[in-house]
C-alpha positions in Angstrom: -88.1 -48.4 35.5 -89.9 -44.9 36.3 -87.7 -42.2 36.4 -88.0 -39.0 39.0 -87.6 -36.0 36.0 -86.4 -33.9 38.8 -83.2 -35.7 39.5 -82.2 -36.4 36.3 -78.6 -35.6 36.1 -78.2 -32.5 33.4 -75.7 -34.5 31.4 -74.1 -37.8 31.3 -71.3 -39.8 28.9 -72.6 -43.0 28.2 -71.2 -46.2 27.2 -72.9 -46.0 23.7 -71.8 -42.5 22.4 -68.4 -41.0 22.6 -69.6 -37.3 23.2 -71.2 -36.0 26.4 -75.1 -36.3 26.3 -76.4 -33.1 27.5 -80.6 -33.4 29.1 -83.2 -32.0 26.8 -86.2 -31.0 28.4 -89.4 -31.9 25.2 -88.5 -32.7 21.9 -89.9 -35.4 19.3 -86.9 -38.1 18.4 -86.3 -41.9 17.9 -84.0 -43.3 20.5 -80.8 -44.6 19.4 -80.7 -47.3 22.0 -84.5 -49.0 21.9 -85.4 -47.3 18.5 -89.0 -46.1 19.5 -90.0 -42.9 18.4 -90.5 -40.6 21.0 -93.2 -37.4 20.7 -92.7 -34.5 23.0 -90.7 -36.5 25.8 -87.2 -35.4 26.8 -84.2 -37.3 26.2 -79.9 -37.1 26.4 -79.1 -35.3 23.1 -75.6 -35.0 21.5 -76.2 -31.9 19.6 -73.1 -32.3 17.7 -74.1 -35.6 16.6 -78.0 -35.5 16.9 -78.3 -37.9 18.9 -80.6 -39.2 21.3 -81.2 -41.9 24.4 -84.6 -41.4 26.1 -84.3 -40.8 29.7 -84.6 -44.5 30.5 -82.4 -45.4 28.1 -79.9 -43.1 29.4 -79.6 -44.0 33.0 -80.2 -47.8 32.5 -77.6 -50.1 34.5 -75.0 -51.7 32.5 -76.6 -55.5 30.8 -74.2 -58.3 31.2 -74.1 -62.0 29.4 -71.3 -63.6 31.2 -71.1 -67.1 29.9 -73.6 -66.6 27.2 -72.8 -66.3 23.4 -73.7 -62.9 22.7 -72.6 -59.9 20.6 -72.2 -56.3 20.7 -73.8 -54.7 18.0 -73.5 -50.8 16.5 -77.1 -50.8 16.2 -77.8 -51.3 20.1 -76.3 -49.9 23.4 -76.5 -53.7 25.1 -74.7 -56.7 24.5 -77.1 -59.5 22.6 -77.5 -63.1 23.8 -78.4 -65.6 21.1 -81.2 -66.9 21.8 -83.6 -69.4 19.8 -87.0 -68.1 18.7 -90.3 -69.8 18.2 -92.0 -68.1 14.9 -94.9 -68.6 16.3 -94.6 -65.3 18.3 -94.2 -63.2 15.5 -91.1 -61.3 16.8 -89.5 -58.8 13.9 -85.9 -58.4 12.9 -85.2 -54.7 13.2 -82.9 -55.1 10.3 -84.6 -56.9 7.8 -88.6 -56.5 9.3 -88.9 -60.7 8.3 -90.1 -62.5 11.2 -87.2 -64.6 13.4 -87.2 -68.1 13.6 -84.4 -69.9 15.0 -81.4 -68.2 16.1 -81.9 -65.1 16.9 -79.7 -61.9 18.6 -81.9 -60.4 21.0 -82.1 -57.8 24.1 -85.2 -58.5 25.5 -85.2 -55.7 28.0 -85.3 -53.1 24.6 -87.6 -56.0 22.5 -84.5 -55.7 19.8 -83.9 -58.5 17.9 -81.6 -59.2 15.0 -81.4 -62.4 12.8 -78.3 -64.0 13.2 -77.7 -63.9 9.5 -78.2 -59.8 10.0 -76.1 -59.1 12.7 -73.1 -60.6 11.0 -73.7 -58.4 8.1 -70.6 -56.6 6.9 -70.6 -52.8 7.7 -68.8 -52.4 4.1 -69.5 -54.0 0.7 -69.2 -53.8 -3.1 -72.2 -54.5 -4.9 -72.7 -54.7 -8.8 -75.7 -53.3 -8.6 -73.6 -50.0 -7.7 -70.3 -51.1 -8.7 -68.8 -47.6 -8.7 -68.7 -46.9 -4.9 -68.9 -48.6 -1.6 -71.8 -49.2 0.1 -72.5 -48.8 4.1 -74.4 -50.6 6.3 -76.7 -47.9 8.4 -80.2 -48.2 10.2 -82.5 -46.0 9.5 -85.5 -44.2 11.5 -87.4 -42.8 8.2 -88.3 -43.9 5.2 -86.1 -45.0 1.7 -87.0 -46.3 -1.7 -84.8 -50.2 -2.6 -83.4 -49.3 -5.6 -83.5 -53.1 -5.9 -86.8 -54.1 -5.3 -88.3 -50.2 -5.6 -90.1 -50.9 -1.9 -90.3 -48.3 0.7 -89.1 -49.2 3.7 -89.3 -47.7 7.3 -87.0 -48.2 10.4 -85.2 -50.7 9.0 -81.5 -51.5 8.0 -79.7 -50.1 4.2 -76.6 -50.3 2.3 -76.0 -46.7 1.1 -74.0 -44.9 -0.9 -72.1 -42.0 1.0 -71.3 -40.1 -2.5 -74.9 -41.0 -4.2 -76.9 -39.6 -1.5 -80.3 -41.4 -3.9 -78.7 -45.2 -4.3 -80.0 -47.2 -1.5 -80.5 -51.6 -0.9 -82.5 -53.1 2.0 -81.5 -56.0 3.7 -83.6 -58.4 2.2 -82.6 -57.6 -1.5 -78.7 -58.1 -0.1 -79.5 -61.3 0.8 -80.5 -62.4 -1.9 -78.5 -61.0 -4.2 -74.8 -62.1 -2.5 -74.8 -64.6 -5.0 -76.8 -64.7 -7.8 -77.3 -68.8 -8.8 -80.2 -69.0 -11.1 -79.1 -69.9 -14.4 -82.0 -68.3 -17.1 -81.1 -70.1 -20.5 -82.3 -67.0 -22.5 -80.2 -64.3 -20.2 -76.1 -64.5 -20.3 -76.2 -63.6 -16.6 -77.2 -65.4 -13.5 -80.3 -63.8 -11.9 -81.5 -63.5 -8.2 -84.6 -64.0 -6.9 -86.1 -61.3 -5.2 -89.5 -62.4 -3.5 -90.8 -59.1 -2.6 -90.9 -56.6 -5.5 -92.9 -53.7 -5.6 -94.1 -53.4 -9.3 -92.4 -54.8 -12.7 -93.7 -53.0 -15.3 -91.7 -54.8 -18.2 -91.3 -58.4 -17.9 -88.5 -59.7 -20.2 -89.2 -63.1 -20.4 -88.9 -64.4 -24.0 -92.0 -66.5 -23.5 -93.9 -64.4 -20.8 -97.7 -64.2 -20.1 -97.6 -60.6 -20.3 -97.5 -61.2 -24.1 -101.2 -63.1 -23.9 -104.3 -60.9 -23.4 -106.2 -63.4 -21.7 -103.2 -64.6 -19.1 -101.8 -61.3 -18.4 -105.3 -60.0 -17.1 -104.3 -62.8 -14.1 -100.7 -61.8 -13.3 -101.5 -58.7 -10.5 -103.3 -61.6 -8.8 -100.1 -63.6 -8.4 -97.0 -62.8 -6.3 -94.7 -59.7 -6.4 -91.6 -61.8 -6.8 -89.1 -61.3 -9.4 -85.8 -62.5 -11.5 -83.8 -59.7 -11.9 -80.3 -59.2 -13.1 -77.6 -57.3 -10.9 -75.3 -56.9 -14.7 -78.2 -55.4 -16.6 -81.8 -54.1 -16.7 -83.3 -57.9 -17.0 -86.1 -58.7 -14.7 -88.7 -61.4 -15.3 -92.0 -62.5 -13.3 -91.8 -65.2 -11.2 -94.3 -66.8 -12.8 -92.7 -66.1 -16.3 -89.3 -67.6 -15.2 -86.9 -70.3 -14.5 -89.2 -72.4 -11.8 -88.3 -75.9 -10.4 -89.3 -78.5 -12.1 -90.1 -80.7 -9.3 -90.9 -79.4 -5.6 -92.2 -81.4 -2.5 -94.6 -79.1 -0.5 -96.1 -80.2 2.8 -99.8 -79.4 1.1 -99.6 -83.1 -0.8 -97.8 -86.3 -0.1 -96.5 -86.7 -3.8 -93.4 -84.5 -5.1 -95.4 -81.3 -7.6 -94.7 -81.3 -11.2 -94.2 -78.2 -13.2 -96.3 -78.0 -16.3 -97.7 -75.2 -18.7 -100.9 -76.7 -18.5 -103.6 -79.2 -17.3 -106.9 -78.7 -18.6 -109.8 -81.2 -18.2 -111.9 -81.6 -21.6 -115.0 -81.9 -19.4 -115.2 -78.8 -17.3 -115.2 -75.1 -18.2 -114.0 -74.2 -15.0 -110.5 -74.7 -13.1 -109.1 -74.3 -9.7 -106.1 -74.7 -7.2 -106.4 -77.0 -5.1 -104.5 -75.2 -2.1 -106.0 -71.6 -2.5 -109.3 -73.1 -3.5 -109.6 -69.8 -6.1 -110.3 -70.1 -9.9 -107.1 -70.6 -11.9 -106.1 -69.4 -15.5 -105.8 -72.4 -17.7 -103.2 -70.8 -19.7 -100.7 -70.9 -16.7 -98.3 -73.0 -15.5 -99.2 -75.2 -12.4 -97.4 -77.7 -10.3 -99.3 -80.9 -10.8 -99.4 -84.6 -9.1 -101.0 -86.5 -12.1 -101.6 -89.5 -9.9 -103.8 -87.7 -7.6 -105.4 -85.0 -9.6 -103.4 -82.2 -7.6 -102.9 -79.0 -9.0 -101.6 -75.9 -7.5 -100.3 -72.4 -8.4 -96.9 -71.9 -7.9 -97.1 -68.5 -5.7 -99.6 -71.0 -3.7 -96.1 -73.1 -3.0 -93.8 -69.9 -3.2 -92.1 -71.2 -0.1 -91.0 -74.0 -0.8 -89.6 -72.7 -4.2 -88.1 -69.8 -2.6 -85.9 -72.5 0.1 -84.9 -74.0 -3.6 -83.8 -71.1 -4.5 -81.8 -69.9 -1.6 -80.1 -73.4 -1.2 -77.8 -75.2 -3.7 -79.1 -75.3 -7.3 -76.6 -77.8 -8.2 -78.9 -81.2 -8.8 -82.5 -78.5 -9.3 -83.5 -78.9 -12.9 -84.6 -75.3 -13.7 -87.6 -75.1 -16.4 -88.8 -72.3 -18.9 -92.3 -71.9 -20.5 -92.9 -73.9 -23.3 -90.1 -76.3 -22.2 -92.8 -79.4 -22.6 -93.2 -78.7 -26.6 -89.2 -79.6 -27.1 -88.2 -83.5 -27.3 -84.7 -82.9 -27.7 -82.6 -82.7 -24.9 -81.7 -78.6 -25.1 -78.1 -77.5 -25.5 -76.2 -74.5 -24.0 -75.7 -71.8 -26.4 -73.0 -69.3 -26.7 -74.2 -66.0 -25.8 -70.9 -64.2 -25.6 -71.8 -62.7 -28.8 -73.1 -58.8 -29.4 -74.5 -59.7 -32.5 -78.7 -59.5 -32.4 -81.3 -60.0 -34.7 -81.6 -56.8 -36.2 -77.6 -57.0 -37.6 -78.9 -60.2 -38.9 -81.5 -58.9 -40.8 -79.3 -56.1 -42.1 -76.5 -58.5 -43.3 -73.7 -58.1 -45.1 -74.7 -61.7 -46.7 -77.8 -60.8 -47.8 -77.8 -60.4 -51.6 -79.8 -57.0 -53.3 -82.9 -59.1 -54.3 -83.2 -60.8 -50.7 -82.6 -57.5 -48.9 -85.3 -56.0 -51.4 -87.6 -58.3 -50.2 -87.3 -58.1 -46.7 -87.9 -54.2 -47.0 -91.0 -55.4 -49.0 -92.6 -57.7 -46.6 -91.6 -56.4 -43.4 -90.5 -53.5 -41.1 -88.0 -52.9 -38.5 -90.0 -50.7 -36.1 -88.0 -49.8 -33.0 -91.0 -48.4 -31.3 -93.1 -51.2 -32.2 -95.1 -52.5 -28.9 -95.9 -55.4 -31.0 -97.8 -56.2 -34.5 -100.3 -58.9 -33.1 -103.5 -58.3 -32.3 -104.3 -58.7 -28.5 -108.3 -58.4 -28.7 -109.5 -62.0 -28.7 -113.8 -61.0 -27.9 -115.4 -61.2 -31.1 -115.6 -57.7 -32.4 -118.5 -56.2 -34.5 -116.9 -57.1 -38.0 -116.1 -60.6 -36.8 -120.1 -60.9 -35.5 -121.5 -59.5 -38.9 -119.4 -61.8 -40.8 -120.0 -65.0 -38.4 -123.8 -64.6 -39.2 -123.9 -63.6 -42.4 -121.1 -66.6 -43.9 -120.0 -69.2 -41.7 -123.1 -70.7 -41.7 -123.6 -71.1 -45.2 -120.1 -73.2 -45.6 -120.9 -76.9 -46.5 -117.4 -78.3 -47.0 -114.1 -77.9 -46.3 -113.1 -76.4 -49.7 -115.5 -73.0 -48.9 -113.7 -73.1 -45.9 -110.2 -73.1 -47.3 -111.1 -70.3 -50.0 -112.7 -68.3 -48.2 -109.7 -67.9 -45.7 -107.6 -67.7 -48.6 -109.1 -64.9 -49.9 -109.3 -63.4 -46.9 -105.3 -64.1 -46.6 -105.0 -62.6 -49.9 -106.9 -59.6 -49.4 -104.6 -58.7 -45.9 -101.9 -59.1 -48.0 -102.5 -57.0 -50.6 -104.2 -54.2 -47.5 -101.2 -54.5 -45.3 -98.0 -55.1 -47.7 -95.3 -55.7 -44.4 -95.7 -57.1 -41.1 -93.5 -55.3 -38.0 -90.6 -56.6 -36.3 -90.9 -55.7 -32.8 -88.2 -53.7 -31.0 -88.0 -56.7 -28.4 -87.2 -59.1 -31.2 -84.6 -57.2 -33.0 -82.3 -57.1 -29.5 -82.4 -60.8 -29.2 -79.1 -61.9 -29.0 -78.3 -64.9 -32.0 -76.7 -68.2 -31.3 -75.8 -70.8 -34.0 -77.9 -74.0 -34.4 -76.7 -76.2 -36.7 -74.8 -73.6 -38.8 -77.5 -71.2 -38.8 -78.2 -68.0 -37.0 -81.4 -67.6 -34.1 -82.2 -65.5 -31.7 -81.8 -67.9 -28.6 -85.7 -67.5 -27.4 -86.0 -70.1 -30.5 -83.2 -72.1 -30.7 -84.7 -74.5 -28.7 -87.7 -74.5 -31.5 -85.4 -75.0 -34.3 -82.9 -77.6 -33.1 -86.2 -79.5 -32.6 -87.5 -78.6 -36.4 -84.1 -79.7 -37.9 -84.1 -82.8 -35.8 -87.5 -84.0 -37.2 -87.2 -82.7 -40.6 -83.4 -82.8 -41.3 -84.3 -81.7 -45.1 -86.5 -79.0 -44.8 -84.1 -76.2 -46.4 -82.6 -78.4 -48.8 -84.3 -77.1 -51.7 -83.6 -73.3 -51.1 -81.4 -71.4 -53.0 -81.3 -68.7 -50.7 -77.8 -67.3 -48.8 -77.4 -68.8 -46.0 -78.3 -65.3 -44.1 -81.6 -65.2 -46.1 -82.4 -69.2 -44.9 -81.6 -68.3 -41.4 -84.1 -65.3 -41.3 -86.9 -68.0 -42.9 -86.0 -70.0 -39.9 -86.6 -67.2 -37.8 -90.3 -66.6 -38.9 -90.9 -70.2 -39.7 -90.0 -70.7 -35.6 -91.5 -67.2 -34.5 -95.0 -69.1 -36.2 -94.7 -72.6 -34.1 -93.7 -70.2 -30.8 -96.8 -68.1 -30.8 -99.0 -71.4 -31.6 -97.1 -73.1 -29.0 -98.2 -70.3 -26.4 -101.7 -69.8 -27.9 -104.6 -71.5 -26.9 -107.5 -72.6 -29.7 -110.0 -70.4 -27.5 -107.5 -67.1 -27.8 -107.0 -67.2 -31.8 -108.1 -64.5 -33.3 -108.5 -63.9 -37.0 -105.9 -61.2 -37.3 -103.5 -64.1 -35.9 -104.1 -66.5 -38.5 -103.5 -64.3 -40.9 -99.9 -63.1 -39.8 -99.4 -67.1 -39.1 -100.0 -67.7 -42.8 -98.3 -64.4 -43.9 -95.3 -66.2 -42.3 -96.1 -69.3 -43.9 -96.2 -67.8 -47.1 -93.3 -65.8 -46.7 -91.1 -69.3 -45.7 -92.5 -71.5 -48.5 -92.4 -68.8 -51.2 -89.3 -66.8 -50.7 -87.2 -69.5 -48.7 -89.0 -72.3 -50.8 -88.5 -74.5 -47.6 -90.3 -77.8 -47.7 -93.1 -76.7 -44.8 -96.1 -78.5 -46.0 -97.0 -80.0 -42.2 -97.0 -76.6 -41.3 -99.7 -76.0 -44.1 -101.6 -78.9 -43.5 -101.7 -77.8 -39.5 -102.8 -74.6 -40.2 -105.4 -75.5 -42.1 -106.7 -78.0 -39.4 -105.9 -74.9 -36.8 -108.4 -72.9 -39.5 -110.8 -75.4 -39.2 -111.1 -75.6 -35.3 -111.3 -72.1 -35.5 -114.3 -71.5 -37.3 -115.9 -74.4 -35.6 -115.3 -72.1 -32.6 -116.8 -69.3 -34.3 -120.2 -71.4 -34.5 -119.7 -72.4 -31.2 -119.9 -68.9 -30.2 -122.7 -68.1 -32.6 -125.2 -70.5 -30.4 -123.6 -69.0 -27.0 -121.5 -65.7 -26.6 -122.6 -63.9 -29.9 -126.3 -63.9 -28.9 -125.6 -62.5 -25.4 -123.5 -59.8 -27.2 -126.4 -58.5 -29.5 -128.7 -58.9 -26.4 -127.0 -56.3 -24.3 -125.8 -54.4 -27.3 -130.3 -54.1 -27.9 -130.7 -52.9 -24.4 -128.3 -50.3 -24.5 -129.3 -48.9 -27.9 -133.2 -49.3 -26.3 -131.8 -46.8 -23.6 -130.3 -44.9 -26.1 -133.7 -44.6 -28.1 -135.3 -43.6 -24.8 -132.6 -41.5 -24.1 -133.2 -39.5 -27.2 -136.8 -39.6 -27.4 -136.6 -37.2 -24.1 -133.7 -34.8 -25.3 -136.2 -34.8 -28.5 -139.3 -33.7 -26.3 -136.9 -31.4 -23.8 -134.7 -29.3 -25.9 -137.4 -26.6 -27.8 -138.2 -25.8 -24.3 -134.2 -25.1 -23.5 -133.4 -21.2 -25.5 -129.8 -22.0 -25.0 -129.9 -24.7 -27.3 -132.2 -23.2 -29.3 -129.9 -20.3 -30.2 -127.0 -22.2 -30.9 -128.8 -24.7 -33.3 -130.0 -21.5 -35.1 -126.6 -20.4 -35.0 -125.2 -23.5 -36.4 -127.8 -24.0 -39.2 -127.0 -20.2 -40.6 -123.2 -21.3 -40.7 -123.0 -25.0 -41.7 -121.7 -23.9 -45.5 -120.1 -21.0 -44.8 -115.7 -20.8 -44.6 -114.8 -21.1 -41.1 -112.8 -17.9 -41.5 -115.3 -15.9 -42.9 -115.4 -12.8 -40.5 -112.5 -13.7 -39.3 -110.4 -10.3 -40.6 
């Protein structure tokens, strides 16, 4: 309706404010009825309050439902019918900013409309995430940080904290954290699932991808959304996490498997079948092995995120790495403090075994991990590809010359680091002995194959559990590593651990001997693979840049006599070149 701004009452009480609203002539405000930002317009102001109707706002007639299910909500001045709404027209909940479908609160004479799910959101709450005070439910006209999911949000809805003026939760991270339900066997807490987070720097995931040079270059591709704990600083990727193992998407007829991998031995190159975009081999898809299908799982994100928010009672959840184990996994106490760091520093250990441990290895708190993460060939590697690999004839050079190599790292290095993620683990018993829970799964599968394997040790039974550790910590990283991503720096701490288990433990590993010496093998066929492709495209650019060095320097050569600066400060430099630096000095 236009208004005449020279009959404007000067002041009016209105239905939606308990203080008179006196008539401001300009100003720049949101309206606390329709919620638009107004710029130099006037408007009813409580100046007590600071608060504002615009004009038309302020002298609307009263809006009835009679009849009609509706509400009255603190957010809006008129009662809300609920209404059903076609997602189609893109309409946005003022409290979350999520599009409405369905049913739907909504004055359409202000174009306000609030999910039902959000209108009936308490006004108070207690929240772990913020244990220590209540939080209130406000809109807001400016912009906040989730401490949750760390977006910044605008004119939108948050649960605040009136005494920690910084602590604020969005709608859409309340949601979906009323309840945590997802059951993470490697965390003692249930996690949410939060599918808009703005940036997880430090994935927890025991087996994560962020670990893997060549699959963590892929993850800022996928989705933002996150496992996190409301208990405790534990958040995940999506794509590192507990993931259904079975999902029906309307992009394919037949229900979606998830598996760590499907590779095809005849192609070099992979792809999604619903994005149609390259895919990482090294990452988990959701597969239909009838038809070929394969998809990413943010590609199907949907439909995972309904699993999520609905019952998990009959959804089998699955880890990375879960296709390796035959066994069917058991629940492990995690109730216990005690990590892998107090196991290594046991009470049980005897003087020799503790000597050796401080021999062979190192606790390093600040370790970001011992492995090497380069897998292109370096320089060394390319100089000793050409100049030896070529020239072994049977598998006996092969095995020496690795074992010399071995030997030689050994002797160079002494101890191998413990990484500060490793020694929090928390340990569970398997079978009598003590794991961190990331491998339990690993070893209850090793003892069930090879029941004997520690019978011969005469080690405490502290000093066999740490062997287990590093004998499993070996089959995880070649369960997560690709024959493409070894590197030789990896095969030498997988046969440092190797050594350490069969020598010190005296455990009876020889099919992990006999694997690694096939793994050595494939590897240097590898190697010779890449002699007759990559490495001579290496040396081929490496020659054009050194030939644009050469030409480079052949014009400083012919350009700098004619330049006096330089002149003076290469005499300079050749009067001084043996002289003490503080000479002339005092």
């Amino acid at each position: 309706m236009k208004i005449d701004q020279r009959v404007v009452p000067p002041e009016i009480n209105h239905s939606f404010h308990h203080h008179t609203l006196i008539y401001r002539h300009l100003g720049s405000f949101y309206c606390d009825s329709c919620h638009k930002l107004f710029e130099d317009a006037p408007s009813y102001h409580c100046y007590e309050c600071n608060f504002d109707l615009d004009v038309e706002c302020g002298l609307m007639a009263p809006i009835r439902c009679e009849g009609q299910e509706h509400i009255e909500h603190f957010s809006h001045q008129h009662p809300m019918p609920l209404v059903l709404i076609d997602p189609q027209h893109h309409i946005q909940c003022c409290a979350c900013q999520s599009l409405c479908s369905g049913p739907t609160y909504a004055c359409t004479t202000c174009e306000y409309f609030l999910h039902k799910s959000c209108a009936e959101l308490p006004l108070e709450i207690q929240h772990p995430s913020h244990s220590f005070h209540p939080l209130f439910l406000r809109e807001t006209y400016w912009s906040f940080t989730c401490n949750i999911c760390k977006k910044e949000k605008e004119n939108a809805f948050t649960y605040d904290c009136k005494q920690c003026s910084e602590f604020h939760m969005c709608v859409k991270c309340y949601h979906a954290s009323i309840s945590p339900s997802i059951k993470y066997r490697y965390h003692e807490h249930l996690l949410c699932f939060i599918e808009d987070f703005s940036h997880l720097a430090h994935c927890k995931a025991s087996d994560n991808y962020c670990h893997q040079p060549k699959a963590s270059d892929d993850l800022h591709h996928l989705t933002n959304s996150v496992f996190l704990c409301l208990n405790c600083d534990f958040k995940i990727h999506f794509i590192c996490g507990p993931l259904p193992s079975t999902i029906k998407h309307e992009c394919h007829m037949h229900p979606l498997i998830l598996i760590d991998s499907v590779v095809d031995a005849n192609s070099e190159n992979y792809y999604c079948d619903v994005c149609e975009f390259e895919r990482n081999p090294r990452i988990r898809v959701y597969h239909c092995k009838e038809c070929q299908y394969i998809v990413h799982p943010h590609c199907v994100i949907s439909e995972i995120a309904k699993v999520f928010k609905g019952d998990l009672g009959g959804v089998t959840l699955k880890v990375i790495g879960q296709d390796f184990w035959e066994q069917p996994q058991e629940e492990w106490d995690m109730s216990s403090s005690f990590t892998l760091l107090d196991l290594l520093s046991s009470n049980h250990l005897d003087e020799l075994e503790k000597g050796i441990l401080e021999e062979r290895f190192k606790w390093d708190k600040s370790s970001k991990g011992e492995e090497d993460s380069k897998v292109e060939v370096a320089d060394e590697d390319i100089d000793e590809i050409i100049t030896r690999y070529p020239f072994f004839n049977q598998q006996e050079d092969l095995t020496n010359f690795f074992y010399k190599d071995f030997d030689e790292f050994c002797s160079k290095e002494k101890t191998l680091v413990v990484k500060s993620s490793e020694l929090s683990l928390k340990i569970v018993r398997v079978q009598g002995y003590s794991i961190p829970v990331t491998l339990a799964p690993i070893l209850q599968t090793l003892l069930h194959k090879y029941p004997d394997i520690s019978s011969d040790s005469k080690c405490t039974l502290a000093m066999k559990s740490i062997c287990f550790f590093f004998l499993c910590k070996l089959i995880n990283s070649m369960c997560t590593t690709t024959f493409a991503d070894i590197t030789k720096n990896l095969l030498r701490h997988w046969f440092f651990y190797m050594g350490f288990v069969n020598d010190i433990g005296e455990f009876r590993i020889d099919f992990v001997e006999q694997h690694l010496k096939m793994v050595t093998g494939a590897f240097f066929g590898l190697q010779m693979f890449r002699l007759e492709t990559e490495i001579p495209t290496i040396l081929n650019n490496k020659l054009e840049k050194l030939q644009t060095q050469i030409i480079q320097l052949n014009e400083y050569k012919e350009s700098s006599s004619k330049h006096e600066f330089i002149k003076e400060h290469m005499h300079l430099g050749g009067e001084l070149k043996w002289k003490a630096v503080a000479q002339d000095l005092f």
